[in-house]
N, C-alpha and C positions, 0 to 999 in steps of 0.2 A: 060659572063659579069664580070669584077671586082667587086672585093671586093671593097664596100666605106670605105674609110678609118678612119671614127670613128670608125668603130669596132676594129680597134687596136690601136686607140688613149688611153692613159692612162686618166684613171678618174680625175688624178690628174693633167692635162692639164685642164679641163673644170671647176671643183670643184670651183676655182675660181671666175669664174663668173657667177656660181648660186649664190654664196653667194655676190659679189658685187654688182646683179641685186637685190637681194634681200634687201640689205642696203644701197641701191639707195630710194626703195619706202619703208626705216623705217620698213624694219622685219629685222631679225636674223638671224644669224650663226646657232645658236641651233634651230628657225622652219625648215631651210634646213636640218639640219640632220636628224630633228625628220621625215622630211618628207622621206629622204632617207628610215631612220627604218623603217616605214610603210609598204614602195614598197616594199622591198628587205628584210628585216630582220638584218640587218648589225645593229648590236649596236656602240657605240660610239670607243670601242674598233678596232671593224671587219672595221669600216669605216676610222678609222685612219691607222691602216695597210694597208688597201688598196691604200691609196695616200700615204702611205710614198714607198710601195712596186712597185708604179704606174703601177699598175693591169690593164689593157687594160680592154674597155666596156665590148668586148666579156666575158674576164672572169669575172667583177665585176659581171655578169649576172647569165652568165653561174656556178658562183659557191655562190651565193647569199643564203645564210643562210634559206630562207623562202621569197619566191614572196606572195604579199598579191595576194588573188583569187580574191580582187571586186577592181583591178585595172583594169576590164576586164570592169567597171562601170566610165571609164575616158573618155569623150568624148570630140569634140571640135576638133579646128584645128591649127595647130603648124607649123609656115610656109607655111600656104594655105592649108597644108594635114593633112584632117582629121583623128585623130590615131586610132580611131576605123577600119578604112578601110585600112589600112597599112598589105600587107599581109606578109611582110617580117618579122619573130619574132624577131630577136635582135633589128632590128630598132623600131619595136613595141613600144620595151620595151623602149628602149634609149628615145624616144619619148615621151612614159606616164610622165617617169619622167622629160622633158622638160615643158611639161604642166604642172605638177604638180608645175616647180617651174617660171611658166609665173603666174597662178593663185593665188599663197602667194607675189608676186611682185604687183599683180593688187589690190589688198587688199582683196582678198575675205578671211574669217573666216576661221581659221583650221581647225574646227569638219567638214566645207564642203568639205573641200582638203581632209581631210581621210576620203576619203567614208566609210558607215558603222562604 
């Protein structure tokens, strides 16, 4: 079966339109990052290299400074498919943080988007 090709799409292809979905419904540039930092662990430094380096998902993932452990606590469905039950792991991941930034776009609270 092929490889889908976000996993070698660069971050910095998409980065974009988290943050324009997001200051569509009146959030921020800075809760998308912060939300970034959560998942991954990328400070504002690691996440800027990353899009100027345009890091392909696979590696944004693959070399993510620190995955938070209770993004395994992200439920819900993202395209009809719910990410809990996604058994491929990079799309997993790619995934969580889809939802993570459908859920700051829909207006729900920050402390609820960062689980724990």
């Amino acid at each position: 079966m092929a490889e889908h090709k976000i996993f070698t799409m660069a971050v910095a292809n998409v980065y974009p339109h988290y943050v324009a979905k997001a200051e569509r419904k009146q959030r921020t540039k800075q809760e998308v990052d912060r939300i970034i930092e959560w998942l991954t662990g990328y400070d504002s430094a690691g996440l800027e290299k990353v899009l100027e380096d345009r890091v392909s998902f696979r590696d944004f993932f693959s070399q993510a400074p620190e995955m938070n452990e209770n993004r395994r606590l992200i439920t819900g469905s993202v395209c009809g498919v719910r990410v809990q039950d996604i058994e491929e792991p990079l799309m997993q991941e790619i995934r969580y943080l889809d939802k993570l930034i459908d859920e700051l776009a829909k207006g729900k609270a920050m402390e609820k988007i960062l689980r724990g």
